[in-house]
C-alpha positions as CSV (number, residue, x, y, z in Angstrom):
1,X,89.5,132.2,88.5
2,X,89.9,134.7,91.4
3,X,86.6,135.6,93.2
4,X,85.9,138.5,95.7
5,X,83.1,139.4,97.5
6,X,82.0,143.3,97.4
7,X,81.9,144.9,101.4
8,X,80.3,148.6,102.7
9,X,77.5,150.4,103.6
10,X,74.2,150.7,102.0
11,X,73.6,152.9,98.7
12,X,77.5,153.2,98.6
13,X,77.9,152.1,94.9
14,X,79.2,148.8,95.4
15,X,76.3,147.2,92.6
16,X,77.1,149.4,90.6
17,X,80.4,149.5,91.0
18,X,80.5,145.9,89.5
19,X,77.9,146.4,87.1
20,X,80.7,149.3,85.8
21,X,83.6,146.7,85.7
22,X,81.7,143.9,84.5
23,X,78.7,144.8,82.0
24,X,77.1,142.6,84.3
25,X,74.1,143.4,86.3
26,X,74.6,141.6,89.9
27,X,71.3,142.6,91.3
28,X,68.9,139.5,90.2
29,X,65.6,140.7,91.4
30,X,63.2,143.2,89.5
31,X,62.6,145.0,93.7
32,X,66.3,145.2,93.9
33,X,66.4,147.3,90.4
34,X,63.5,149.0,91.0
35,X,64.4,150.3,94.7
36,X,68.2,150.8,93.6
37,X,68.8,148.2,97.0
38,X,70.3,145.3,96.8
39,X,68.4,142.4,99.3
40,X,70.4,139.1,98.4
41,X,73.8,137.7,96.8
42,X,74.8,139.0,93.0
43,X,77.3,137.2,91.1
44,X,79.1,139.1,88.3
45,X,82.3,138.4,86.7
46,X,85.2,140.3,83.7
47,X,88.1,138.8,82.2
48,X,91.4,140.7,83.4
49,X,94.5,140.0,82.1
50,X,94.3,136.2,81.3
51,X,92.4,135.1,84.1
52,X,88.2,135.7,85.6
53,X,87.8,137.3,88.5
54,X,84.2,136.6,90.0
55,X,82.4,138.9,92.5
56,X,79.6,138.5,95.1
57,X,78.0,141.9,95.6
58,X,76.4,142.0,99.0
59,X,73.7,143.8,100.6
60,X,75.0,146.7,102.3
61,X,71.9,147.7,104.8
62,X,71.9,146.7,108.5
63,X,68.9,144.5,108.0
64,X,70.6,142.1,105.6
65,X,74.1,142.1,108.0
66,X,73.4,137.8,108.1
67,X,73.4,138.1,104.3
68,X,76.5,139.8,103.7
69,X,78.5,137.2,106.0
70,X,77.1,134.5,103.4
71,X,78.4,136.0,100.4
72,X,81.7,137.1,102.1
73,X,82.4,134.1,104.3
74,X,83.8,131.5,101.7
75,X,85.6,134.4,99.6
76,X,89.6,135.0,100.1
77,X,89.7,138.7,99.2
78,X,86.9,142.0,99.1
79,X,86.5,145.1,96.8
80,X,86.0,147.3,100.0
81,X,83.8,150.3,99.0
82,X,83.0,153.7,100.5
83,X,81.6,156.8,99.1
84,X,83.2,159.9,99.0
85,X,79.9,161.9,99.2
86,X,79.1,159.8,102.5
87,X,82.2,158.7,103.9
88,X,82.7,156.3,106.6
89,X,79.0,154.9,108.0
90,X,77.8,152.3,110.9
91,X,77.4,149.7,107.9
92,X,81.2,150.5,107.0
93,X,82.0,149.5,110.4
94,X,80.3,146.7,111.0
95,X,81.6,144.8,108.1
96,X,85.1,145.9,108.5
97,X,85.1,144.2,111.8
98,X,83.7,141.1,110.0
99,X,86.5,140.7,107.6
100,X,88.7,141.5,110.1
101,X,87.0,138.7,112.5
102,X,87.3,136.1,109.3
103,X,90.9,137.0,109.1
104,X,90.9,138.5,105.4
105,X,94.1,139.8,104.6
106,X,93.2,140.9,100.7
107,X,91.5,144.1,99.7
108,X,91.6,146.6,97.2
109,X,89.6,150.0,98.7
110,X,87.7,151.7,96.1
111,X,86.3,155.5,96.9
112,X,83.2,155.5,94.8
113,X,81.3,158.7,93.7
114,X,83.9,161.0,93.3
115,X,82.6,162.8,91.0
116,X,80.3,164.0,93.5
117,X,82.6,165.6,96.0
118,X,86.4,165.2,96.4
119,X,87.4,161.5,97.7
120,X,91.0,162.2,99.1
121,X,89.4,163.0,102.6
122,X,87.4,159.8,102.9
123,X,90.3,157.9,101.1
124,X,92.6,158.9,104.2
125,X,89.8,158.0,106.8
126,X,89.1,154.7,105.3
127,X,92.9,153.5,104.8
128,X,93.9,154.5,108.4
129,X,90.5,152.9,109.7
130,X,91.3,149.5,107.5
131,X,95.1,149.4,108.5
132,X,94.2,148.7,112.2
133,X,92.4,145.3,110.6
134,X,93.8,142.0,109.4
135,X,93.3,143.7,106.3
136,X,96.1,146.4,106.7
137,X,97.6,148.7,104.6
138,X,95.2,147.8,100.9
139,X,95.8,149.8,97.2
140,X,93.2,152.9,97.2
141,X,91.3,154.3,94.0
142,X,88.7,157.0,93.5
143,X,86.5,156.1,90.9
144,X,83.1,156.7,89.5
145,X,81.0,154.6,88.1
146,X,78.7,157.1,85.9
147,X,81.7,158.7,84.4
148,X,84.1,155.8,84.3
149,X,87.0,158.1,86.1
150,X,89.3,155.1,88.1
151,X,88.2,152.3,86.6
152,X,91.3,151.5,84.6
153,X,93.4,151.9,87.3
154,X,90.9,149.9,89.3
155,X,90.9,147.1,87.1
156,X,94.4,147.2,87.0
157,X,94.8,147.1,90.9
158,X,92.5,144.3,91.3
159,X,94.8,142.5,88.3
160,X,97.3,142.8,90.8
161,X,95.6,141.5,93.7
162,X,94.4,138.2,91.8
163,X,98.1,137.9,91.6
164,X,98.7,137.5,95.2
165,X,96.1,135.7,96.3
166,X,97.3,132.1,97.6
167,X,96.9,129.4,95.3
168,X,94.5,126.6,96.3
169,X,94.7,123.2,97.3
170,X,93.1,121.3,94.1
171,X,93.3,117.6,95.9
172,X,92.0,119.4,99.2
173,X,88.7,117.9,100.5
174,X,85.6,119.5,99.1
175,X,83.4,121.6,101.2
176,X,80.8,123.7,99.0
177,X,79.1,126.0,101.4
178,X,75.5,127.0,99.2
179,X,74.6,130.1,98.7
180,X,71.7,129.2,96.6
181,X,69.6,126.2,95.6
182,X,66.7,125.8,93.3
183,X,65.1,124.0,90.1
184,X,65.8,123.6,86.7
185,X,63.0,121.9,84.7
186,X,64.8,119.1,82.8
187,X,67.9,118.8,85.3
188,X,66.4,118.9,88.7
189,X,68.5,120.6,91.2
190,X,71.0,123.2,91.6
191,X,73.1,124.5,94.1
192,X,75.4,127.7,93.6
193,X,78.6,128.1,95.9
194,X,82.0,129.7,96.0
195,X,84.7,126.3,96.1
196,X,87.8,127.5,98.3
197,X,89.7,124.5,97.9
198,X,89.8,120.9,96.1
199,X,88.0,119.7,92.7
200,X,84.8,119.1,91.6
201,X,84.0,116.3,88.7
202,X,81.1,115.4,87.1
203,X,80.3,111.9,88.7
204,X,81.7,112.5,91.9
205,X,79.5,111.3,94.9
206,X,79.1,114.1,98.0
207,X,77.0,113.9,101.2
208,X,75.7,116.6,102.9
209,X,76.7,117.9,106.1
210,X,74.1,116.3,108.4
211,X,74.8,112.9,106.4
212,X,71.0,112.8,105.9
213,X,71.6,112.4,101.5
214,X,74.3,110.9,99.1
215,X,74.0,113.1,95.6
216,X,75.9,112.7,92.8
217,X,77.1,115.5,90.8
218,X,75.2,115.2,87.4
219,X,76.9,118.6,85.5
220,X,78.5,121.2,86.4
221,X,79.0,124.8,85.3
222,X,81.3,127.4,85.9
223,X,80.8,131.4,84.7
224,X,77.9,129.6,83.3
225,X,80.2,127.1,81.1
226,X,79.8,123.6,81.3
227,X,82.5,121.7,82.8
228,X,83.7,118.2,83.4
229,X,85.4,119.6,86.3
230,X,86.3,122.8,88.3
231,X,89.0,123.3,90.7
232,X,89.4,126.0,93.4
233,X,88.7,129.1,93.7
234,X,85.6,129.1,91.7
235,X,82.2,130.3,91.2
236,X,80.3,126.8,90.7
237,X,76.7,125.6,90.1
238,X,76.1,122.2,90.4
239,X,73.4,120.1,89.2
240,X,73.1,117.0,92.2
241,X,70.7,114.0,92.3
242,X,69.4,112.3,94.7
243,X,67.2,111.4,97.4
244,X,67.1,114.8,99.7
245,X,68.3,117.1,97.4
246,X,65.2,118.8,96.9
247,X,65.9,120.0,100.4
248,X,69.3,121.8,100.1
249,X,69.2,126.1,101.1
250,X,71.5,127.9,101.6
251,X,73.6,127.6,105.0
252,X,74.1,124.0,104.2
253,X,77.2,122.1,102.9
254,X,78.2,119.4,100.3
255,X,81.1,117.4,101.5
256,X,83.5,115.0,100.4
257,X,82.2,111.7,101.7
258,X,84.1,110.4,104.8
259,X,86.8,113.5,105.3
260,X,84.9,115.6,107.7
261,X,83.3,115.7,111.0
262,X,80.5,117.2,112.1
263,X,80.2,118.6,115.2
264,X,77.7,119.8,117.9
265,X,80.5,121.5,120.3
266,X,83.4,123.2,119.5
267,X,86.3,124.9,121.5
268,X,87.7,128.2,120.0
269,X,89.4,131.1,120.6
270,X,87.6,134.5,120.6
271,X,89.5,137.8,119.4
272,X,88.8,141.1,121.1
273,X,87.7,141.8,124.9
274,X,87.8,138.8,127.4
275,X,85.0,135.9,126.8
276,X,83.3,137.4,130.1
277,X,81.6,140.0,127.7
278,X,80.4,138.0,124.9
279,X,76.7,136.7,125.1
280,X,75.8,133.5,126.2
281,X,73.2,133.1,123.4
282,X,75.1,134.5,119.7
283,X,75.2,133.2,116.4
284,X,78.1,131.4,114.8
285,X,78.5,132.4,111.1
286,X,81.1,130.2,109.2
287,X,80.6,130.1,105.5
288,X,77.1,130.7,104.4
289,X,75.8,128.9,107.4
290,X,74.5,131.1,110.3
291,X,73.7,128.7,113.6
292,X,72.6,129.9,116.7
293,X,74.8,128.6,119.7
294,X,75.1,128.6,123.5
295,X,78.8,130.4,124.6
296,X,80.4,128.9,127.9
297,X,83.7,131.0,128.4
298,X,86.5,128.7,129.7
299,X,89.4,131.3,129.7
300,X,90.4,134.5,129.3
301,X,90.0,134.0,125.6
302,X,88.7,130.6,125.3
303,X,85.0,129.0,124.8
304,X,83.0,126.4,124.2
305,X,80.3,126.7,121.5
306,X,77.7,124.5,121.6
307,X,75.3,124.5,118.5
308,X,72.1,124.1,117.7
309,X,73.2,121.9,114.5
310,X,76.1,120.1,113.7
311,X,78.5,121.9,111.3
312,X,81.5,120.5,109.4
313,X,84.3,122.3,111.1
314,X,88.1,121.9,111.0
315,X,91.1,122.7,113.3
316,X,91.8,126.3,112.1
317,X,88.8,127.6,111.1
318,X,87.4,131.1,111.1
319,X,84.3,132.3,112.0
320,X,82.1,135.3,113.3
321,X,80.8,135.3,116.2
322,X,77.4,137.5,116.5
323,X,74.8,138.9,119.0
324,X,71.4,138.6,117.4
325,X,70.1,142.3,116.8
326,X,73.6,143.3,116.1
327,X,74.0,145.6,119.2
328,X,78.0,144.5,119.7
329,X,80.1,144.5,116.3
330,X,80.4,141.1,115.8
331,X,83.4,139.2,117.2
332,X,86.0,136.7,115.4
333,X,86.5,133.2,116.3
334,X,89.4,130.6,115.9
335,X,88.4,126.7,116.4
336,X,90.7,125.0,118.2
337,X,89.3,121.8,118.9
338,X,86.4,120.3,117.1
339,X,85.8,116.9,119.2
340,X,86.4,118.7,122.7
341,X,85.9,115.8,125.7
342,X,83.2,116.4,128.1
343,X,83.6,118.8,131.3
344,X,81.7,116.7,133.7
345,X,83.6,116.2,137.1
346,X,84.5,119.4,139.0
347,X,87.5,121.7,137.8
348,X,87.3,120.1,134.3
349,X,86.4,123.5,133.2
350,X,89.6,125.3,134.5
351,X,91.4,122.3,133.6
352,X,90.1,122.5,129.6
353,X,91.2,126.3,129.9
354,X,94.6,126.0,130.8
355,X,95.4,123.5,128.2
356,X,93.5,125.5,125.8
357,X,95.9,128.5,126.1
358,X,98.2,126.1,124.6
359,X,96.6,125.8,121.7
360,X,97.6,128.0,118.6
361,X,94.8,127.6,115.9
362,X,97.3,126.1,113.7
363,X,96.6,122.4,113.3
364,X,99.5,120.2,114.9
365,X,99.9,116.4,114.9
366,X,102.3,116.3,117.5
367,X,100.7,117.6,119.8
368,X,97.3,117.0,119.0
369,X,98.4,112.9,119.6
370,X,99.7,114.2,122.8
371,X,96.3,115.3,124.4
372,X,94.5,112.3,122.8
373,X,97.0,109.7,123.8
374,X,95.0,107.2,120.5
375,X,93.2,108.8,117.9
376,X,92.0,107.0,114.4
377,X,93.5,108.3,111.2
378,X,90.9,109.1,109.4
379,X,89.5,110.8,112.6
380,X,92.7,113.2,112.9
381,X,92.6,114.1,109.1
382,X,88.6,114.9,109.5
383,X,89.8,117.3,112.0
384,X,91.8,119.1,109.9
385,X,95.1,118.1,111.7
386,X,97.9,116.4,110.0
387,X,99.0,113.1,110.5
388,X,102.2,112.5,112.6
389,X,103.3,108.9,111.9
390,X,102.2,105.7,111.1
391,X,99.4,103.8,112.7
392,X,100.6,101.5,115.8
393,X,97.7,99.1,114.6
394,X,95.2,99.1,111.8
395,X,94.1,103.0,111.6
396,X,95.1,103.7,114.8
397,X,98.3,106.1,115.7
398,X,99.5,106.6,119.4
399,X,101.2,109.3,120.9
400,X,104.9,107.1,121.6
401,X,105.2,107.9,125.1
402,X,101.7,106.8,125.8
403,X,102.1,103.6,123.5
404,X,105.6,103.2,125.9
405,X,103.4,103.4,129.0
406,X,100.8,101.0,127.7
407,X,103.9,98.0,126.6
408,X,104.7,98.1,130.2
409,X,100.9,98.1,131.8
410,X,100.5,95.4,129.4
411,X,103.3,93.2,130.5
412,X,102.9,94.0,134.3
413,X,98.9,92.9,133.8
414,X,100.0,89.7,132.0
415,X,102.2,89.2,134.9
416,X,100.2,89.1,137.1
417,X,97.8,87.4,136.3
418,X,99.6,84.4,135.5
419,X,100.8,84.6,139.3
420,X,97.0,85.0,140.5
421,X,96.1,81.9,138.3
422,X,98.9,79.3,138.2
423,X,97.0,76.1,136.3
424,X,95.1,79.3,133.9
425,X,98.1,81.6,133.1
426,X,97.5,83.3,130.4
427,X,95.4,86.9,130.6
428,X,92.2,86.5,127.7
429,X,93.3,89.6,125.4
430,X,89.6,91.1,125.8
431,X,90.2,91.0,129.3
432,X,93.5,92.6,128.4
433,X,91.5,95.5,126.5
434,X,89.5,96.0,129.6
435,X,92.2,97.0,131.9
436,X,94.0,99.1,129.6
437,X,90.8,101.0,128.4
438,X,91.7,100.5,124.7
439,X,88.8,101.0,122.5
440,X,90.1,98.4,120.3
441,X,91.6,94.3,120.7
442,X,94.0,95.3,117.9
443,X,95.9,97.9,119.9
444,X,95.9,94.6,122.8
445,X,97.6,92.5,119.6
446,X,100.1,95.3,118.6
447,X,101.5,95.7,122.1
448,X,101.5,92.2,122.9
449,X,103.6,91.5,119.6
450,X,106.3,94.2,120.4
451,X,107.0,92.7,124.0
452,X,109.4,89.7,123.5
453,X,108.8,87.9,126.8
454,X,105.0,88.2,126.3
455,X,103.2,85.5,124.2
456,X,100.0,85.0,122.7
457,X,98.1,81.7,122.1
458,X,94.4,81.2,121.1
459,X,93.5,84.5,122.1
460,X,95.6,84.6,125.4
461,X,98.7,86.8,126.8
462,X,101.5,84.5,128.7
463,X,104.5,85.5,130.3
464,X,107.5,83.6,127.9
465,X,108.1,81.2,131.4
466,X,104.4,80.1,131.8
467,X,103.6,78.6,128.6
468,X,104.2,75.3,130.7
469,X,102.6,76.3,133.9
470,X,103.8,73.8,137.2
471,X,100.9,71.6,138.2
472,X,99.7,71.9,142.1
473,X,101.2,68.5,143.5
474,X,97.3,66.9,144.0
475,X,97.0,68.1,140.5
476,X,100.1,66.3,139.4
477,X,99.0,63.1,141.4
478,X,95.3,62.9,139.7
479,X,97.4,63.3,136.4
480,X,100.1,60.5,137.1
481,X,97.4,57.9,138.2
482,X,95.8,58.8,135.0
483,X,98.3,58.3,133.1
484,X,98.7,54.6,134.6
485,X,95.2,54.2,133.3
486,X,96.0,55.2,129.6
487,X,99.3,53.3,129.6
488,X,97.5,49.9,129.5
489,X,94.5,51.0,126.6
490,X,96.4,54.4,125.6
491,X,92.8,55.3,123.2
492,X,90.2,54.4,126.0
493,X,90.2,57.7,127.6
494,X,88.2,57.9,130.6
495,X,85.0,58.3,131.5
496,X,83.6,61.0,133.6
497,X,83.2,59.2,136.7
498,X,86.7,58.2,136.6
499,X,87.9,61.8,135.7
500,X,85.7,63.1,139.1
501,X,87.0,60.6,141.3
502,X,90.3,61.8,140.5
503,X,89.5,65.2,141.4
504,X,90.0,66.2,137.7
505,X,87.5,68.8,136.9
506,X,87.0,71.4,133.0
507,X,89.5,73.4,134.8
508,X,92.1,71.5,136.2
509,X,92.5,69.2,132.7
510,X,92.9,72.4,130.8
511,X,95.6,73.5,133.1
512,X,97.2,70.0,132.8
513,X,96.9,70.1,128.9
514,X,98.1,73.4,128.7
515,X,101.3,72.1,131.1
516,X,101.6,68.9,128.2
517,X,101.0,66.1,130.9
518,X,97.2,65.3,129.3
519,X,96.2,65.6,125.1
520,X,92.7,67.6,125.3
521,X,91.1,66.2,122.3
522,X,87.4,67.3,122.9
523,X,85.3,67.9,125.8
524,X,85.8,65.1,128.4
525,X,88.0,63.2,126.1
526,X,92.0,63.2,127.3
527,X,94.8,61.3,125.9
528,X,98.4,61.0,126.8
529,X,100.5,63.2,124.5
530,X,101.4,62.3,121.7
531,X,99.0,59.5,121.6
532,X,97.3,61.5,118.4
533,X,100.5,60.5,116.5
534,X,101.0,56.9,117.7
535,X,97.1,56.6,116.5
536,X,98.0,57.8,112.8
537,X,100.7,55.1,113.2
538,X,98.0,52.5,113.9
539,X,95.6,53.4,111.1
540,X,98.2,53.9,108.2
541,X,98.6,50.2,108.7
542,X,95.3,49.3,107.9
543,X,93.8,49.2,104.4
544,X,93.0,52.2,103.0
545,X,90.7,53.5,103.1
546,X,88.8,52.7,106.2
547,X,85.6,53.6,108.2
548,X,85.0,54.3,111.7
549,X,84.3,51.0,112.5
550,X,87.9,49.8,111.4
551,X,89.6,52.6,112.9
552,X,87.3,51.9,116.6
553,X,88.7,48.1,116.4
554,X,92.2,48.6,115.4
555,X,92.4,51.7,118.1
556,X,91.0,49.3,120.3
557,X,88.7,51.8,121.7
558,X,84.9,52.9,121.8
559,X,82.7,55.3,119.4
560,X,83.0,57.7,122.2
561,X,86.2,58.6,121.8
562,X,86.5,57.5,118.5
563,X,84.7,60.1,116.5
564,X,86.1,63.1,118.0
565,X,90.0,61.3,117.8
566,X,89.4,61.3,114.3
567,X,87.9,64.7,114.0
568,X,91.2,65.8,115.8
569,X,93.4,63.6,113.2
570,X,91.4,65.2,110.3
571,X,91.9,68.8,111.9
572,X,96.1,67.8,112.4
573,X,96.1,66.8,108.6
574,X,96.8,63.2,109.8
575,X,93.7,61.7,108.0
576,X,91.3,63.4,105.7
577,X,87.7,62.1,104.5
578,X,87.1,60.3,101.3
579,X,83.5,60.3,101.5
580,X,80.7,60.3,104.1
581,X,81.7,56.5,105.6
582,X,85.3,56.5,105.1
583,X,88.4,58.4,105.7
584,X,92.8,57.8,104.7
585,X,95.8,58.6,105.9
586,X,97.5,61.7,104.5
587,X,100.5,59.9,102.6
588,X,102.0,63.8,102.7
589,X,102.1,63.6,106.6
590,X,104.5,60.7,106.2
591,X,106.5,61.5,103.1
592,X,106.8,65.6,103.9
593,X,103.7,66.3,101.5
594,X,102.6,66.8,98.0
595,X,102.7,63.0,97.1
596,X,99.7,62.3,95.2
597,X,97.2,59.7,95.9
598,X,94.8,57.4,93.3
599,X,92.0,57.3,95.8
600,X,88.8,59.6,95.0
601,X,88.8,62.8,96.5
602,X,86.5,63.7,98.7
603,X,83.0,65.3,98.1
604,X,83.1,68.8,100.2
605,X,79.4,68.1,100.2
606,X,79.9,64.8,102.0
607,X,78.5,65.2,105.9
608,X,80.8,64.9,109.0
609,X,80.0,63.0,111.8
C-alpha cells in the first residue's frame, strides 16, 4: 500500500477530487456534505496497478490549518491540488510551506476544474512556485472531476509515483501517530493511523507515549480487511485493550514498548530566517500531535524547544514549527538532539550553540559517543542513533578515547591510594566509582580488568605490588610477639585484652592479614597462617564424625574460637556438617575430590551454630 495525503486551499476540488478516483466519499460527516466543506480527516483508497494507494483528504480552510498538519504529517507523498478557475490562494501557500518544512519530496500536482477556465496558466504558476520547495520539479495534470477529463493520466501519474516512493523498514520500531479513536460496541476501542515504518501483529503489546497504559492489539484492519498483521506504509485501525485506552485522541502515540524516548526538551535546527525571528511561544506539530512549546534560540539556526508534554522524538526528525493564529507561514524543524544536558552555569548557552552547528540531522554513532563520552545502548537506539560498537560493560558503550582516559585515571587513583594508606591498600571500587563519576560499578569492573598491574579482591583495586603491603615496624613487632603467643597453643587465639595491649586494633590486624603475617578467621579471632590447614590435619585423625566438643579438646582450644574455626573450615571445604551436632572431614580435600563417603548426608535443614 502507498498512502498520500491531499494538500490546497479551500473549495479547490481536492474531496472531490478523490471521491472521482476512488468511488469513495472521503468526507465522513452529513455538515461536511451538506456545506460542500470538508472539517476533519477523510480516508479513501483505489486499486492501481497491483498495489492500494490510500489518501487523507484534508481540510483546506485557514481555520482547520492544525488539521491539515495531522493528516499530512505521518504521510510520505501529497496529491497537491489547485484550481484553474482560482489559481494560487493564501491556503495554497501556507501548506506548501508545510510540506516543504516536513521535508516531502513526493508529489503529483493536479490542476482541478479545468473545465471551467483554461489550466495551463495556473499549471505554470503552481510548478515554478512548488520547484523552489523540497518538493521540486512534480508531474502536472489538468483534470476535472465532473467530466472525468485527466483522470486517466492522473491515475496513471500517481501509478508512477507509488513506484518511487521509498520502501519501508518492516522490523523498524512502531510509532502509530492517531488520527482517530473511538468505540465499537462488541470490540471496545479503536484507533485509526497512517504506520510509516515497522509491523503491526495481532497480540503485540504497545505503550503509549506518556507510558501511562500497556494495550494489547486485539484485531486489526487494514482498507477495512481483517488482518493478522500489517506492515508499513499502511492505513491501519486497530482494536487495543486495556486499562487507559478509553482515553486515547488523536495527537497521541502507540509505541513499541522500551525503543523510544520521550522527551520534554529538544534541540533542533530551524530552516528559514535566523531563530532571532521565530516566537518564543509556537507550536510544535510532528505527526498528528500539535504541542505548544517555549523556543530559546541558541544559534544562528539552532533552538531549544521545550514542551508542554513529552513527545516520542528521534534524532532526525521533522516537524513544523508554528505561531498560533498563523500570522508567520509556519517554519520547518530538524531535531538534533533529543536528551540535550542542561544549560545552567554561564556561557553554556553559546557553548551548546557552537557544538550544535556541528550537528547534521543525520543520526551518527560516532560522534554522538563522542559528546556523551558513556551512553546505554538501549538509550542510543531510543534516540534514533545507531550503535557504534560493542558495549565496554553490560549495556554500556564508551567513546574509546574517553574509555582510554578513564584506564589511566583509574590506575593513577588506585595508586594513590595505596600510597596514602599503606596497612589498607586497596581503593573500595564504589569509592573507585565516585572519583571517576561513572554512573555505574560495572564500568569500575571493566576498567579495572583491562589494566594488568591493577588487581581486584573482595571488592577492592590494588596496585599488582601491594597485594602484600609492608607492615609499619611497631606493627611488625605487635605481630611477631603474637606470634610467640600462638606458637605454644597455635588454636588459642587471643583475647582482646591481649590483642590491645599489643597495640593491635580492627585496623591494624586486617592490614597484617592482608600482608599474610596473621589468619583473620572472624572478628577478634587471629591465627597464624596456615594454622586452618594444620587444624583439618588434627581433626581428620579423630573418629568421624565428631562434634564440637571433640574437635574443642583435640584443638586444644576454647568454644570461643572454636565455633567460628570450624565455620571457616566448613566455608574452605575442609569439613562439612552431617547434622545439627556433628560435622567430617571432606575425604575429597585430601584425596583431590569426588571420593564418596558412607556417612549420611547432611540435612540442609539442619541449623548452624
Amino acid at each position: 500500500m502507498r498512502v498520500l495525503a491531499t494538500a490546497g486551499h479551500v473549495d479547490h476540488g481536492k474531496s472531490a477530487l478523490v471521491r472521482a478516483l476512488t468511488g469513495m466519499e472521503p468526507d465522513r460527516y452529513e455538515e461536511e456534505r451538506r456545506r460542500g466543506l470538508t472539517l476533519d480527516l477523510g480516508f479513501v483508497w483505489t486499486r492501481l496497478g497491483g498495489d492500494h494507494l490510500a489518501f487523507v483528504d484534508v481540510p483546506g480552510h485557514e481555520r482547520f490549518v492544525p488539521t491539515m498538519l495531522a493528516g499530512a504529517g505521518p504521510v510520505p507523498a501529497v496529491l497537491f491540488v489547485v484550481a484553474a478557475d482560482q489559481g494560487w490562494q493564501p491556503q495554497s501557500a501556507e501548506h506548501l510551506a508545510v510540506l516543504d518544512a516536513l521535508g516531502v519530496r513526493h508529489a503529483v500536482l493536479a490542476v482541478t476544474r479545468s473545465d471551467l477556465a483554461d489550466p495551463e496558466p495556473v499549471r505554470a504558476d503552481a510548478v515554478e512556485r512548488l520547484a523552489g520547495t523540497s518538493l521540486g520539479t512534480v508531474p502536472q495534470v489538468a483534470v476535472s472531476a465532473v467530466t472525468g477529463a485527466g483522470l486517466d493520466e492522473l491515475r496513471a501519474a500517481l501509478s508512477r509515483l507509488a513506484a518511487t516512493l521509498p520502501a519501508p523498514d518492516p522490523d523498524a520500531d512502531v510509532r502509530l501517530w492517531l488520527d482517530r479513536a473511538f468505540t465499537v460496541r462488541g470490540h471496545g476501542t479503536v484507533v485509526t493511523g497512517t504506520l510509516g515504518a515497522g509491523t503491526l501483529r495481532v497480540g503485540d503489546r504497545l505503550v503509549t507515549a506518556d507510558g501511562s497504559a500497556v494495550l494489547r492489539v486485539r484485531g486489526l484492519q487494514s482498507l477495512r480487511e481483517e488482518r493478522t498483521a500489517v506492515g508499513a506504509v499502511a492505513r491501519v485501525a486497530v482494536n487495543v485493550h486495556g486499562p487507559g485506552a478509553g482515553g486515547l485522541c488523536r495527537g497521541q502515540a502507540l509505541l513499541t514498548p522500551g525503543r523510544w524516548l520521550c522527551t520534554e526538551a529538544a534541540d533542533v535546527r530551524i530552516a528559514g530566517e535566523p531563530t532571532a525571528g521565530v516566537p518564543r511561544c509556537a507550536v510544535l506539530h510532528i505527526g498528528t500531535a500539535a504541542v505548544p512549546v517555549t523556543v530559546r534560540p541558541l544559534g544562528r539556526d539552532t533552538a531549544r524547544l521545550t514542551l508542554r508534554r513529552a513527545l516520542p522524538l528521534r534524532a532526525g526528525d521533522r516537524a513544523v514549527l508554528r505561531e498560533p493564529g498563523g500570522t508567520r507561514l509556519p517554519r520547518g524543524v530538524t531535531v538534533l538532539d533529543v536528551r540535550p544536558p542542561r544549560l545552567t552555569r554561564r556561557g553554556a548557552g553559546r557553548a551548546r550553540a557552537a557544538e550544535l552547528d556541528t550537528m547534521t540531522g543525520r543520526p551518527d554513532g560516532a560522534a554522538e559517543l563522542r559528546r556523551r563520552k558513556l551512553i546505554r545502548r538501549a538509550d542510543l537506539r531510543a534516540m534514533g542513533v545507531p550503535v557504534p560498537g560493542e558495549p565496554v560493560a553490560g549495556d554500556w558503550l564508551a567513546d574509546p578515547a574517553h574509555w582510554s582516559a578513564l584506564r589511566d585515571r583509574l590506575a593513577g587513583q588506585v595508586l594513590a591510594h595505596a600510597q596514602a594508606h599503606p596497612l589498607d591498600p586497596g581503593l573500595p571500587a564504589e569509592a573507585a566509582r565516585r572519583l571517576l563519576a561513572l554512573p555505574d560499578r560495572a564500568l569500575v569492573d571493566a576498567l579495572a580488568a583491562a589494566l594488568p598491574r591493577i588487581h581486584a579482591r573482595q571488592g577492592r583495586l590494588y596496585p599488582a605490588d601491594s597485594l602484600r603491603p609492608a607492615l609499619p615496624a611497631p606493627v611488625r613487632a605487635a605481630v611477631d610477639a603474637l606470634r610467640r603467643d600462638l606458637a605454644r597453643t597455635p588454636f588459642r587465639a587471643p583475647e582482646a585484652g591481649r590483642l590491645t595491649e599489643l597495640g593491635l586494633d580492627r585496623r591494624t590486624v586486617a592490614a597484617a592479614a592482608a600482608a599474610g603475617a596473621l589468619l583473620r578467621i572472624a572478628d577478634g579471632i587471629v591465627l597464624l597462617p596456615g594454622a586452618d590447614a594444620d587444624a583439618a590435619a588434627v581433626l581428620r585423625a579423630l573418629p568421624q564424625p565428631f562434634t564440637l566438643s571433640e574437635a574443642r579438646r583435640a584443638l586444644d582450644t576454647t568454644r570461643r574460637v572454636a565455633v567460628p574455626l570450624l565455620e571457616f573450615l566448613d566455608a574452605r571445604g575442609h569439613t562439612e556438617r552431617v547434622d545439627d551436632r556433628r560435622r567430617r572431614c571432606r575425604t575429597d580435600a585430601v584425596n583431590g575430590g569426588g571420593q564418596e563417603s558412607n556417612l549420611p548426608a547432611r540435612d540442609p535443614r539442619a541449623p548452624r551454630f
